[in-house]
N, C-alpha and C positions, 0 to 999 in steps of 0.2 A: 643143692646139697647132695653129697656121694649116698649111698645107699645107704638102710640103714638097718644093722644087727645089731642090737643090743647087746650086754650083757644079760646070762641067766642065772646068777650068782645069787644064791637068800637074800635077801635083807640083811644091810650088820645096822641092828639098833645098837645107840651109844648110850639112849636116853630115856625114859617115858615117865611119866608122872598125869593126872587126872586133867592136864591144861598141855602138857608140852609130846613131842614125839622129835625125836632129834636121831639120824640116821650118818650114816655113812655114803652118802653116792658115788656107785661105780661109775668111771670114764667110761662114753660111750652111750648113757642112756636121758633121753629127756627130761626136762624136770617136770615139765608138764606137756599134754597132747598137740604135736606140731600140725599142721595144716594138710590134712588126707589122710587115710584111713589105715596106711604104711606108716603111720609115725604118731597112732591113736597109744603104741606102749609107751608108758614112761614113770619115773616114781609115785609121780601124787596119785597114779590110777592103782598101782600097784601095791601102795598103805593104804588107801581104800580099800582093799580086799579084804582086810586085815582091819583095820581102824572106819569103818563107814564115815564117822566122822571128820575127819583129818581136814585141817584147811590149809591152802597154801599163805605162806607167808612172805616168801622170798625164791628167787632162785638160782641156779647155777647153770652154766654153760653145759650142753649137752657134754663136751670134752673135758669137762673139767671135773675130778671126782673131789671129794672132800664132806665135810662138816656141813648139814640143812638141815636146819628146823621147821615144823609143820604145827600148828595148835591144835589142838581137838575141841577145845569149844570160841564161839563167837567172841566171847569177850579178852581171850587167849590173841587171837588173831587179830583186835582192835588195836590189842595193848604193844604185842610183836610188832606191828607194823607201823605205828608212832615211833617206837626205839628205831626200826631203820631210814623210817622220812627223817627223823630226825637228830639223825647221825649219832645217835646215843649206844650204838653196838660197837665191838670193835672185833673186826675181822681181820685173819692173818693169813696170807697163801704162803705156800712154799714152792719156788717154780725152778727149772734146770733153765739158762739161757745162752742164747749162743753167743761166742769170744770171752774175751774177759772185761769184766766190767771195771774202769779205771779205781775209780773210787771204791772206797768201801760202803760210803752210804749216801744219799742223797735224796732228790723229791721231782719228782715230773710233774708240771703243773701244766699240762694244754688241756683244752676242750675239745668235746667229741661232739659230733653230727652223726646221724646216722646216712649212709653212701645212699643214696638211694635209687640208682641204677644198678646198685649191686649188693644188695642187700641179701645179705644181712652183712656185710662189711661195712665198718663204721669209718669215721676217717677225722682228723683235724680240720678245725675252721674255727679261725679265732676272731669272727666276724658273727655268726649264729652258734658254734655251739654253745655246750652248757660245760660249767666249769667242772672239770676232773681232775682229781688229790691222788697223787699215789708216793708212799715212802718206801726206800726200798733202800735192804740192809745186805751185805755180799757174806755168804757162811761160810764158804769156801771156794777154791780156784782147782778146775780139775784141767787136762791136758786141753781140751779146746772149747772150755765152755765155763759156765758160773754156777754156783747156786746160791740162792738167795731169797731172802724173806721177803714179802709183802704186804705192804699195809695200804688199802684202799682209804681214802676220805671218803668219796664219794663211789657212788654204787652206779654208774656206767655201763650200758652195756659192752661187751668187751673192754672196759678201760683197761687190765691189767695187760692184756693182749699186746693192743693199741700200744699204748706206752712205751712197753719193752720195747718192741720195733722202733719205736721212734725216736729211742735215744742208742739205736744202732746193736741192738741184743735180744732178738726175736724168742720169743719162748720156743724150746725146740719143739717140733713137729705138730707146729699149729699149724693146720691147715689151709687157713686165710692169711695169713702175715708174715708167715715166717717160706723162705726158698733155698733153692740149692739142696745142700745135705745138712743142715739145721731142718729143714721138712721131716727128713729122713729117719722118723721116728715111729714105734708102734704107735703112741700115742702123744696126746697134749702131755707136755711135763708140767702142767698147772695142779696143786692140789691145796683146797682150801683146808689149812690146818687146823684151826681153829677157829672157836666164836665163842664173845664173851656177851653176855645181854643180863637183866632184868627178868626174875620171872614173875610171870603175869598175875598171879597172886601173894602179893607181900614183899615185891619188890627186892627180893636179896640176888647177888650178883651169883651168876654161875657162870662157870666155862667148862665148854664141850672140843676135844681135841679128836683126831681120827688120825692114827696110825700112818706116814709118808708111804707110798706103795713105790716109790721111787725112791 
């Protein structure tokens, strides 16, 4: 992995209440503490300063900013994390990709394996992977590229990533998948817009949305 500078931008809380902490993460910083002592910053260390409590729940691509929730007590974090084993959340990305995408809307259905010569790049294999859901809606058509919603089924690592590329529309300036001048980006154009879930006491539907920085 390239080097690594975070961002040092506050915190932008979306959310908090006595069970939930739901933030905004900036592109650029971990969700959680990567492997050596150069990549110990990262959000969940970072709401602990702040929240001692804080558990993690879920995560996001280092590059990828958007919408994360974190529970503040044990039984917050039991109940979060049934909702995403058990595909009961619904998450929505909004990502720029490169060319134009034929259709307006459509569904990627391959499996992911993780590379593991080159990891952390994942890759298709419809022999051992695990099966990966993505719907994806076109919002508009700009001079050499798309943008468009996303809707994961499943929570894969890189699936949204993956995907794109593989039906020929690499997210621009993903690092691992995307080449040429689709690379040719300050950052990932991935941003998790929203997430709709259960909250962990009394069970009523909320949705938490964060601002497109793109």
């Amino acid at each position: 992995m390239d080097s690594y500078d975070p961002p040092t931008d506050p915190l932008k809380i979306l959310y908090s209440d006595h069970h939930l902490l739901v933030v905004d993460k900036p592109a650029g910083l971990l969700s959680v503490p990567g492997k050596g002592e150069h990549l110990a910053d990262c959000l969940l260390i970072r709401i602990q300063a702040a929240w001692p409590e804080a558990l993690l729940v879920h995560r996001l691509d280092r590059d990828t900013s958007g919408v994360m929730v974190f529970a503040l007590s044990s039984m917050a974090q039991r109940h979060l994390g049934l909702q995403f084993e058990k595909r009961q959340t619904k998450k929505v990305y909004y990502a720029r990709v490169w060319g134009h995408v034929a259709a307006k809307t459509g569904t990627v259905d391959l499996p992911i394996i993780v590379d593991w010569p080159n990891r952390p790049l994942q890759k298709i294999d419809h022999e051992k992977g695990r099966q990966a859901v993505t719907d994806w809606r076109v919002v508009r058509y700009e001079a050499a590229e798309t943008r468009v919603r996303l809707f994961p089924h499943t929570g894969r690592s890189h699936q949204l990533r993956l995907h794109m590329k593989e039906i020929g529309h690499p997210i621009l300036g993903d690092p691992f998948y995307a080449t040429g001048p689709a690379r040719d980006f300050p950052r990932l154009m991935l941003h998790a817009e929203s997430l709709r879930l259960r909250h962990p006491e009394g069970g009523a539907g909320m949705n938490f949305s964060a601002p497109r920085p793109f």
